[in-house]
Chimera marker file (.cmm) of the C-alpha trace (Angstrom):
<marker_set name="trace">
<marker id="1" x="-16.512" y="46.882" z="-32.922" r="1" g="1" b="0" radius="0.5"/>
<marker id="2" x="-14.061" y="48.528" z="-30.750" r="1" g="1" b="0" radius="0.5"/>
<marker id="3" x="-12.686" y="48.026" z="-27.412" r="1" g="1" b="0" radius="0.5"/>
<marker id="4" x="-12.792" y="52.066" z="-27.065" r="1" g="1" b="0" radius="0.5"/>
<marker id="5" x="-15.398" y="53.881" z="-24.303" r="1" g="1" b="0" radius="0.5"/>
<marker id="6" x="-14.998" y="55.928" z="-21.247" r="1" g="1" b="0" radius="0.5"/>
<marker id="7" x="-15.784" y="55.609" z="-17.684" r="1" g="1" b="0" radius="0.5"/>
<marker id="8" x="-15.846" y="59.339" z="-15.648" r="1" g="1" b="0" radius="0.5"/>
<marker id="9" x="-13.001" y="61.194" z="-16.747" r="1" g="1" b="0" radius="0.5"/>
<marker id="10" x="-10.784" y="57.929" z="-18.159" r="1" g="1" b="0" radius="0.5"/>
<marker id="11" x="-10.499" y="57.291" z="-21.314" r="1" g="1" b="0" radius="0.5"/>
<marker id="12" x="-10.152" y="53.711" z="-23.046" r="1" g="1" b="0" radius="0.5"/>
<marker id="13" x="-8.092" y="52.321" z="-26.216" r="1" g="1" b="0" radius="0.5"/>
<marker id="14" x="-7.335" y="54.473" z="-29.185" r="1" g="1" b="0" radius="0.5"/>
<marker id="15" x="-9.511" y="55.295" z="-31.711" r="1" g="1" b="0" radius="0.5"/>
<marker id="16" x="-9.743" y="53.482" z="-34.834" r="1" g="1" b="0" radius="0.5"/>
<marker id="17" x="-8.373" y="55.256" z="-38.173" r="1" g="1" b="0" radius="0.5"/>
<marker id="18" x="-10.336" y="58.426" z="-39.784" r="1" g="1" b="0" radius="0.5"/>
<marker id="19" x="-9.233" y="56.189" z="-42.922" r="1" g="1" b="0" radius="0.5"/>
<marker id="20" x="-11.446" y="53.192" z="-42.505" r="1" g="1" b="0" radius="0.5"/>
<marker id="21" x="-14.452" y="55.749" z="-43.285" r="1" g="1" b="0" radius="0.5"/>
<marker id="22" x="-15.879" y="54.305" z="-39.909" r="1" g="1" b="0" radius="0.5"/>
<marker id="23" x="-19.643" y="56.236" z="-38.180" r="1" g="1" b="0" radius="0.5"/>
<marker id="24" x="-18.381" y="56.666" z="-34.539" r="1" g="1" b="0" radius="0.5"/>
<marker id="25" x="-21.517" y="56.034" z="-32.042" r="1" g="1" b="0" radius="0.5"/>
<marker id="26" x="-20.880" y="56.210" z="-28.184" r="1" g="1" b="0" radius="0.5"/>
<marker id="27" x="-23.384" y="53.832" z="-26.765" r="1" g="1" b="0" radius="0.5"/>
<marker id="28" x="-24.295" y="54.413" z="-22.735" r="1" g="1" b="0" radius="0.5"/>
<marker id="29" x="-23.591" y="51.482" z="-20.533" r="1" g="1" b="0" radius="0.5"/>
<marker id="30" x="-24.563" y="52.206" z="-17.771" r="1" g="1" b="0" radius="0.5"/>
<marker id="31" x="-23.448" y="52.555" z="-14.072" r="1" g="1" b="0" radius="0.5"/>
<marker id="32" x="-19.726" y="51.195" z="-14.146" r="1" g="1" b="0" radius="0.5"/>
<marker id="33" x="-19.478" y="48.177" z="-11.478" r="1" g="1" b="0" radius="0.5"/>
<marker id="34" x="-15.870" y="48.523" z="-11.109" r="1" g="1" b="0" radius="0.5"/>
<marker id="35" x="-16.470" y="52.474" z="-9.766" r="1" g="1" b="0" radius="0.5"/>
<marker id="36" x="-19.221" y="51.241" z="-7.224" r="1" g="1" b="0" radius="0.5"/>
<marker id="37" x="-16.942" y="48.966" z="-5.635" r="1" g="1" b="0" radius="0.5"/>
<marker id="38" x="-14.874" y="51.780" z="-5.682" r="1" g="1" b="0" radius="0.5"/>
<marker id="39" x="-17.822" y="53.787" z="-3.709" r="1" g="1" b="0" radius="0.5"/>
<marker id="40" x="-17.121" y="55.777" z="-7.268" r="1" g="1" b="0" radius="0.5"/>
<marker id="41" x="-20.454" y="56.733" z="-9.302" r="1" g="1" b="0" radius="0.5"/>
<marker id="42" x="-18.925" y="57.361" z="-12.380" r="1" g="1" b="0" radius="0.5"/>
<marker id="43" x="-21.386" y="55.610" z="-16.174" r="1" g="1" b="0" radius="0.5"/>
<marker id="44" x="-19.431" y="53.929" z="-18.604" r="1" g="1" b="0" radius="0.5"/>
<marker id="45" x="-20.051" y="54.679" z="-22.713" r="1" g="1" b="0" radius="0.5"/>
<marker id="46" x="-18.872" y="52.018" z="-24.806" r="1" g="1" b="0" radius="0.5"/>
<marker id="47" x="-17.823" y="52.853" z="-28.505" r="1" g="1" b="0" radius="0.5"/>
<marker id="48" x="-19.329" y="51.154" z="-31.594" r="1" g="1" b="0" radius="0.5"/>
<marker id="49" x="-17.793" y="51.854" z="-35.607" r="1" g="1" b="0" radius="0.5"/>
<marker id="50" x="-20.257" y="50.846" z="-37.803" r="1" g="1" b="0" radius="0.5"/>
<marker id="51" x="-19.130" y="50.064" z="-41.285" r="1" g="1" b="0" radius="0.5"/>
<marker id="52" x="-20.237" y="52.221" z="-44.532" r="1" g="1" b="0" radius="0.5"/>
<marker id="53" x="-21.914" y="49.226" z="-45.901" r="1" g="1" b="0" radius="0.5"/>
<marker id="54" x="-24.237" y="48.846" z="-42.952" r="1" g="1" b="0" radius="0.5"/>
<marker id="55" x="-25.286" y="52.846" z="-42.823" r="1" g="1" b="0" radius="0.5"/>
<marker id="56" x="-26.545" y="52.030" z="-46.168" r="1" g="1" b="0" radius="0.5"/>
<marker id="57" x="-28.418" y="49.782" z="-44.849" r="1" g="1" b="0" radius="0.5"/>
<marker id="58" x="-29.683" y="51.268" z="-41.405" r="1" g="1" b="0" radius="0.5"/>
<marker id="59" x="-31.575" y="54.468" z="-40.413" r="1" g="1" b="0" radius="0.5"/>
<marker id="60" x="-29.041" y="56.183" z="-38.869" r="1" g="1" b="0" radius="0.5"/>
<marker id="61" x="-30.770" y="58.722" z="-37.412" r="1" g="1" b="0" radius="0.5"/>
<marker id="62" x="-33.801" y="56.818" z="-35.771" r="1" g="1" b="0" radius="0.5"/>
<marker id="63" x="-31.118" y="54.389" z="-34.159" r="1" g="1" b="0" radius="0.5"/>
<marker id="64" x="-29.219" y="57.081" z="-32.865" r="1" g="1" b="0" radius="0.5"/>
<marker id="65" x="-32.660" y="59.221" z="-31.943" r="1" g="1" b="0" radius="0.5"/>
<marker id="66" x="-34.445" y="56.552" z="-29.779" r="1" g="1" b="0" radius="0.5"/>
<marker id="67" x="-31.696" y="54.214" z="-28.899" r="1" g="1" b="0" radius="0.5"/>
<marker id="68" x="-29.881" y="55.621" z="-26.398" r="1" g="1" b="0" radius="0.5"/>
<marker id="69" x="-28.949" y="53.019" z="-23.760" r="1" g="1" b="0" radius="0.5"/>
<marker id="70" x="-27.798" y="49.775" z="-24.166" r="1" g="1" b="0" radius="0.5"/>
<marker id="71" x="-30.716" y="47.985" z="-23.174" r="1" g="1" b="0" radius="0.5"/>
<marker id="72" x="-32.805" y="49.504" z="-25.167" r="1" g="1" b="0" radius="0.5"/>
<marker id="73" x="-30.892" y="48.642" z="-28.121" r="1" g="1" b="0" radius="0.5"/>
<marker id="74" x="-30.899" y="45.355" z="-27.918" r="1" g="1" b="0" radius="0.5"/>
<marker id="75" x="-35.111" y="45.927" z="-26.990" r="1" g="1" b="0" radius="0.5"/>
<marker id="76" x="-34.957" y="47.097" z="-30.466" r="1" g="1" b="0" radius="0.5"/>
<marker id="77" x="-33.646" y="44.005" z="-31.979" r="1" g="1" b="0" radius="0.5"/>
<marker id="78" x="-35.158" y="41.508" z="-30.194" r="1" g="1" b="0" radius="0.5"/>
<marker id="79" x="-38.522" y="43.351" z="-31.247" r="1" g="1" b="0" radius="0.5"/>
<marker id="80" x="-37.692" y="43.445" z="-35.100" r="1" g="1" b="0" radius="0.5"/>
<marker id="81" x="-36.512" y="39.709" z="-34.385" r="1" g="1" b="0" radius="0.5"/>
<link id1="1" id2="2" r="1" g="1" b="0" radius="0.2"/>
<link id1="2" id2="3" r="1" g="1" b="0" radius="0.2"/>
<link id1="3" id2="4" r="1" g="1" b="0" radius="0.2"/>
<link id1="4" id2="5" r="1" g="1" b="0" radius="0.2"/>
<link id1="5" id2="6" r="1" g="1" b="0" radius="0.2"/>
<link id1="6" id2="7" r="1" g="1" b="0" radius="0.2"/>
<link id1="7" id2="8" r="1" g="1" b="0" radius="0.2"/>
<link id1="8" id2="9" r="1" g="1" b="0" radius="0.2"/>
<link id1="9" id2="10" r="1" g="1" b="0" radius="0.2"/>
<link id1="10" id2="11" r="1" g="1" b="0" radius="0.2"/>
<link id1="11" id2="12" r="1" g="1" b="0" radius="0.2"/>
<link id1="12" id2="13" r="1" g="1" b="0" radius="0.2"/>
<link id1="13" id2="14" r="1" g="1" b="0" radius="0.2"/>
<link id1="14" id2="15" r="1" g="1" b="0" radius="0.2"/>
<link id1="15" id2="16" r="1" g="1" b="0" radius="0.2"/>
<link id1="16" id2="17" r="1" g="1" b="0" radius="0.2"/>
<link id1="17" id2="18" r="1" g="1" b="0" radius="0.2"/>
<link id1="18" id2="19" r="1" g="1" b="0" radius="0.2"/>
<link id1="19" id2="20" r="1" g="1" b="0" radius="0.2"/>
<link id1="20" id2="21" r="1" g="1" b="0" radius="0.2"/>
<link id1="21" id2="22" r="1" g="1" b="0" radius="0.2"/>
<link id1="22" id2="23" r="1" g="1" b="0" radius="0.2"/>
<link id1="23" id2="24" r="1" g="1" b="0" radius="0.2"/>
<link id1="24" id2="25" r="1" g="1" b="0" radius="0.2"/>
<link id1="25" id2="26" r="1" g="1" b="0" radius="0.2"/>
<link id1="26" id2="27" r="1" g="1" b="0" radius="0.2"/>
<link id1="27" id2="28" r="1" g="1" b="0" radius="0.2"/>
<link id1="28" id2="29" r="1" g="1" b="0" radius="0.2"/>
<link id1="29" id2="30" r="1" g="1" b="0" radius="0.2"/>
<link id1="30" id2="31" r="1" g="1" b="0" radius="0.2"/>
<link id1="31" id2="32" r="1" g="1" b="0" radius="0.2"/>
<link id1="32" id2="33" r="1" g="1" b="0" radius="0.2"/>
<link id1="33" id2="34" r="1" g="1" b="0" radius="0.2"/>
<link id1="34" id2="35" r="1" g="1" b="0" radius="0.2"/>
<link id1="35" id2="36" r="1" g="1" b="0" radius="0.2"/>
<link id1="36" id2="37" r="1" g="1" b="0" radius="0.2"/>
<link id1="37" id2="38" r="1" g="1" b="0" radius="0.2"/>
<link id1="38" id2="39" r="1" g="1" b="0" radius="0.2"/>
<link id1="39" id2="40" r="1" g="1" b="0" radius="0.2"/>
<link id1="40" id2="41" r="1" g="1" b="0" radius="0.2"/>
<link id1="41" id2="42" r="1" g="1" b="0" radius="0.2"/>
<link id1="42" id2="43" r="1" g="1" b="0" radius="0.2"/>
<link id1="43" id2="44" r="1" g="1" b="0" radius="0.2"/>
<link id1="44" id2="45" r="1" g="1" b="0" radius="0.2"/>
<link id1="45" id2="46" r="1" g="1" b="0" radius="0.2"/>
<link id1="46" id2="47" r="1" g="1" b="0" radius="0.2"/>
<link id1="47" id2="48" r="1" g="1" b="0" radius="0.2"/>
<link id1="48" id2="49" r="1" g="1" b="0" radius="0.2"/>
<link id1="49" id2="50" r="1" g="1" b="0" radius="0.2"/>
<link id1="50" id2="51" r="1" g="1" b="0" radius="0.2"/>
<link id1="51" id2="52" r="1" g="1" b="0" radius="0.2"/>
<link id1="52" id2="53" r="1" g="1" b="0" radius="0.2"/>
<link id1="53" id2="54" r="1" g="1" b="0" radius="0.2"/>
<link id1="54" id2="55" r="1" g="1" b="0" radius="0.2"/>
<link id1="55" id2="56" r="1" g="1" b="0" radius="0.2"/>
<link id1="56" id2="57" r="1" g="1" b="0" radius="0.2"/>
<link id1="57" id2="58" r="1" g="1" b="0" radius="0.2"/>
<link id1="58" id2="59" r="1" g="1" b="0" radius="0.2"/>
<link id1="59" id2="60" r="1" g="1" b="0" radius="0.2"/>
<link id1="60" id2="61" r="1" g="1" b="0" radius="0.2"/>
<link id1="61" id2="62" r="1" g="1" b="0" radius="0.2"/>
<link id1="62" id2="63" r="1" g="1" b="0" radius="0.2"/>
<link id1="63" id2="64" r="1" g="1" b="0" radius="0.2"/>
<link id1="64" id2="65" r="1" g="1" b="0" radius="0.2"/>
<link id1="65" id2="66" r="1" g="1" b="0" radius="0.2"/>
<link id1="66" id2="67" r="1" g="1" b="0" radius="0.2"/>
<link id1="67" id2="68" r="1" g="1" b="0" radius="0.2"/>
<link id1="68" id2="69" r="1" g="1" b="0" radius="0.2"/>
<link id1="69" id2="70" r="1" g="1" b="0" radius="0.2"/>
<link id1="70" id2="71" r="1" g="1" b="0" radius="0.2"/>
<link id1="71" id2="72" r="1" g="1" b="0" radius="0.2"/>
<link id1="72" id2="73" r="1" g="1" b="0" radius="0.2"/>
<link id1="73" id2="74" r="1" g="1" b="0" radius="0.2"/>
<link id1="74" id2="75" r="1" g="1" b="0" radius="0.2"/>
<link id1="75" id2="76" r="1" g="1" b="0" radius="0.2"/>
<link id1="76" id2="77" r="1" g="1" b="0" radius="0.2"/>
<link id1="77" id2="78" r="1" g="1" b="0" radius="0.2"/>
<link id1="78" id2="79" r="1" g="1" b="0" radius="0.2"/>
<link id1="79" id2="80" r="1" g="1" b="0" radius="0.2"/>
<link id1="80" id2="81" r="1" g="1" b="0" radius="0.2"/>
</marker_set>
């Protein structure tokens, strides 16, 4: 994992090296609490490198088809438990 993401229009960390051969996913967080306080509405996406070991593993493209909020990954897991 990264500490990498975005909230509005800011962008956080770097991302990691084209090298390491790492699958990018952007992951929605949902509504970012710091923004609200703000009286912002601005989401937050955080990043996620997933290693070529685990694609090899993993259906790629059914995690990234259905999965698209946080919550609902972890739904996912718990469910395959």
């Amino acid at each position: 994992m990264s500490f990498d993401g975005r909230t509005g229009h800011k962008t956080y960390g770097s991302p990691l090296p084209e090298h390491l051969n790492l699958k990018k996913i952007e992951i929605y967080a949902g509504r970012s609490s710091q923004a609200t306080l703000l009286n912002r509405e601005e989401f937050t996406y955080e990043v996620i490198y997933l290693s070529p070991a685990l694609l090899e593993k993993i259906d790629l493209q059914k995690i990234t088809r259905m999965q698209t909020h946080q919550t609902e990954l972890f739904a996912h897991e718990q469910s395959n438990g």
